[in-house]
N, C-alpha and C positions, 0 to 999 in steps of 0.2 A: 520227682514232682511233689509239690508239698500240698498236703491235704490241708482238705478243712477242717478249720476246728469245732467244737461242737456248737458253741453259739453262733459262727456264722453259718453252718448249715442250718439250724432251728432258723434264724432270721430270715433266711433265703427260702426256706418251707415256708413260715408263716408269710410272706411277702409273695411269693408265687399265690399260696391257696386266697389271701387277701383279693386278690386282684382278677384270679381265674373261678375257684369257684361261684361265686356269682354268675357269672358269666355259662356257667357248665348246667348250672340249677335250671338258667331259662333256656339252655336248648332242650332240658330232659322234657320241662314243661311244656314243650312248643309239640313232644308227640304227646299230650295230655288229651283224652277226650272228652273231658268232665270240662263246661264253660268255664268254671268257676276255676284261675289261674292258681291258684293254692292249696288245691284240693285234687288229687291223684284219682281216676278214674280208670284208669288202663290208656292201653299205649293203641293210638288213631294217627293218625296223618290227613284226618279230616281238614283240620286249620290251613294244608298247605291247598288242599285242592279248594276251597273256600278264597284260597287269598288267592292264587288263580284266578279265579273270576270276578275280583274287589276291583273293578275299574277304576276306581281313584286311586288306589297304589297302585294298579299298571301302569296311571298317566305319570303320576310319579316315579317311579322308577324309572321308567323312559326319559323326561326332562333329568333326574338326575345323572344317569347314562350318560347321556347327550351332553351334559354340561360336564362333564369329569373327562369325557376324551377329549373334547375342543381345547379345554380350559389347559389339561394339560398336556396336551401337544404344542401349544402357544409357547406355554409357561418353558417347556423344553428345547425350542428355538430361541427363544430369547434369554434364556436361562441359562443356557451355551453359550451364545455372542455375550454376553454379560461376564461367563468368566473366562474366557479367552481376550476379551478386552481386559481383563485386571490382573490375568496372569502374565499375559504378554503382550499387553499396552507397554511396561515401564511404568515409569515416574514421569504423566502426563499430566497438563494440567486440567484440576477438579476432580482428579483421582478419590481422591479424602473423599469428597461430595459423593461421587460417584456409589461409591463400592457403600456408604452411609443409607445412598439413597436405596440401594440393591437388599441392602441385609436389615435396614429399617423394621419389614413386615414377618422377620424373628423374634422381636421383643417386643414388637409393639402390640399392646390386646386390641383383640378382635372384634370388642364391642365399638373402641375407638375407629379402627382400622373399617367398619362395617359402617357407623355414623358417617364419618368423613367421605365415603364413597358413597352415601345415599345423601350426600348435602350437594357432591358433586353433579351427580345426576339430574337435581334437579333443579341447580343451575342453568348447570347445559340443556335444560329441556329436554334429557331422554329418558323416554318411559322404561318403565321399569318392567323387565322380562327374562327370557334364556340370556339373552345378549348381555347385560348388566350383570347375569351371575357369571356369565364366563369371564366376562372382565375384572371383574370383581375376586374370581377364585385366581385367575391367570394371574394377579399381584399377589397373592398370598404365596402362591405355589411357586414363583419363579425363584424367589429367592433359596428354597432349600436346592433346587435342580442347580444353582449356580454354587452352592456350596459344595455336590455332591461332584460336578463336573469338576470346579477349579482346584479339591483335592487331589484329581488324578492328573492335571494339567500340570500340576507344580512337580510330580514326579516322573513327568516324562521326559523321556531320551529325546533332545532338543535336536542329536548330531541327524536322526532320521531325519529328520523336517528340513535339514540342512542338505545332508546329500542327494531328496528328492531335488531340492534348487537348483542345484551346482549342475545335476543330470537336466535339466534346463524347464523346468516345472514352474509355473507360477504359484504365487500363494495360496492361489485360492484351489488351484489341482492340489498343491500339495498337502492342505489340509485334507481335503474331500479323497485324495488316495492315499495316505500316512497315518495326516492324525485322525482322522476324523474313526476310520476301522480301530485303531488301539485302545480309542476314549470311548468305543459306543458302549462297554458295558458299564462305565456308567452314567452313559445319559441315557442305558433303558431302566436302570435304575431309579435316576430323577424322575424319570416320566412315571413309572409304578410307583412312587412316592406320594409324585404329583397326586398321579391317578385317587391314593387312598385318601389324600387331605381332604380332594373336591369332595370324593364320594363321603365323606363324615362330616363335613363341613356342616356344620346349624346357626351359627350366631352370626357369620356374615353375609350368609346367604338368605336370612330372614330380616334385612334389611333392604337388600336389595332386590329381592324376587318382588314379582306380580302376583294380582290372584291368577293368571292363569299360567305361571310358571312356579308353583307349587315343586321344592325338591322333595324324595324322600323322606331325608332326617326332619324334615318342617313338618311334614303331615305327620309322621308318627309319633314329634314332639307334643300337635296338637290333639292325635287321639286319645294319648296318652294320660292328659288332662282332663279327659270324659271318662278316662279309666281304663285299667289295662284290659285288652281282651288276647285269648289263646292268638286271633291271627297275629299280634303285634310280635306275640313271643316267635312264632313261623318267619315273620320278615327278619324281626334282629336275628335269627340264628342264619337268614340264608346274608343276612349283611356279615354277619360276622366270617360265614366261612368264604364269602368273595375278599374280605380284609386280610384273612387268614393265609389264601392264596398269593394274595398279592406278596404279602411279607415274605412269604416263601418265594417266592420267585426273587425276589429283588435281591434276599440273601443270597441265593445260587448266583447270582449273575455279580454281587459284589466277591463273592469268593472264587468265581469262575478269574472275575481279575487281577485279584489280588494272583493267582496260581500265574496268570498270563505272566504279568510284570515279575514276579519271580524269575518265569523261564527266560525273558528275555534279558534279566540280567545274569544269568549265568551264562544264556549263550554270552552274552558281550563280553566277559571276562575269558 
């Protein structure tokens, strides 16, 4: 196994510390009990029992909740049908369009992709609420869940899908007892994806939210603005360690299948 050498371990340290300590500074500070965020007063856990009973980040957190499981459970049903139509449509026509139109809201920014869907809205006449960010996040998000799903779709053993038929199955059995068990870990993948994009989401959700659907990352954007206080640093550490989980989880379940599709092609062989 060849090691590293010493500049890219240094590059690799300085690029981890770059990115994580920041990040490590404001959860030490979030057990700070001194108000004052930059100044070390001993170690409290005041700020969390404080943010506890901050009612406007309760309500918040709850719309953002709410709007990160709807958004991405949507984004995961459709997100599926989307890459099982491109893995295994064929060469149908508007495919080009198609698959353009699905992976569009990867490259395109967010301020655009947030404009465009608040000019939409208010078109059509609809007020702006939970419902507008779910729809709004459910475009963002579907597209990575169909990247993550049609990855494992182009590697799978087609002859299963096949000999469900033959034993007299229709498609849509055979999907839902075949493919659908050997692809779920990663569309619970996509969905925990999903899940993290809604839950961090701020520049398209601040175009589309209401005053009275206020997410998370919006109100601590705007607290943040009045200046930071100890609870802010309480909420981004308990954000961070729900992001945290999440990655963790998503990893286990991508490498739970990568192990799957090994074994099943050894048995095959």
């Amino acid at each position: 196994m060849k090691r590293l050498s010493w500049f890219n371990a240094t590059s690799l340290a300085f690029g981890f510390a770059f990115l994580y300590i920041p990040m490590l500074i404001l959860v030490i500070y979030s057990f700070n009990s001194s108000k004052l965020v930059t100044v070390w007063a001993g170690f409290s856990t005041k700020w969390y029992v404080e943010l506890a009973g901050n009612e406007a980040f309760l309500e918040a957190a709850w719309v953002t909740i709410k709007v990160a499981v709807i958004s991405s459970t949507l984004a995961t049903v459709l997100g599926t049908m989307a890459a099982y139509a491109m893995v295994r449509g064929g060469r149908f026509f508007g495919r080009t369009l198609f698959s353009g139109m699905v992976y569009a809201p990867l490259v395109m920014p967010e301020v655009i992709t947030g404009l465009s869907l608040l000019l939409l809205f208010i078109g059509i006449g609809m007020d702006r609420g939970v419902m507008t960010i779910v729809l709004a996040h459910t475009i963002l998000t579907m597209c990575y869940v169909s990247v993550v799903v049609s990855s494992r779709l182009v590697s799978f053993d087609r002859s299963l899908e096949e000999a469900a038929l033959d034993l007299g199955c229709t498609p849509f059995d055979a999907f839902r007892s075949v493919t659908l068990p050997i692809i779920a870990p990663a569309v619970i993948a996509g969905w925990l994806l999903a899940f993290t994009l809604s839950l961090d989401d701020l520049v398209i959700a601040s175009f589309v939210s209401g005053p009275s659907s206020t997410t998370l990352p919006i109100k601590i954007f705007s607290s943040v603005r009045l200046g930071v206080s100890p609870e802010i640093n309480a909420l981004s550490t308990i954000m961070i360690g729900i992001v945290t989980i999440g990655v963790i989880v998503a990893s286990l379940v991508t490498k739970r299948s990568v192990a799957m599709r090994a074994k099943q092609e050894r048995d095959a062989e």
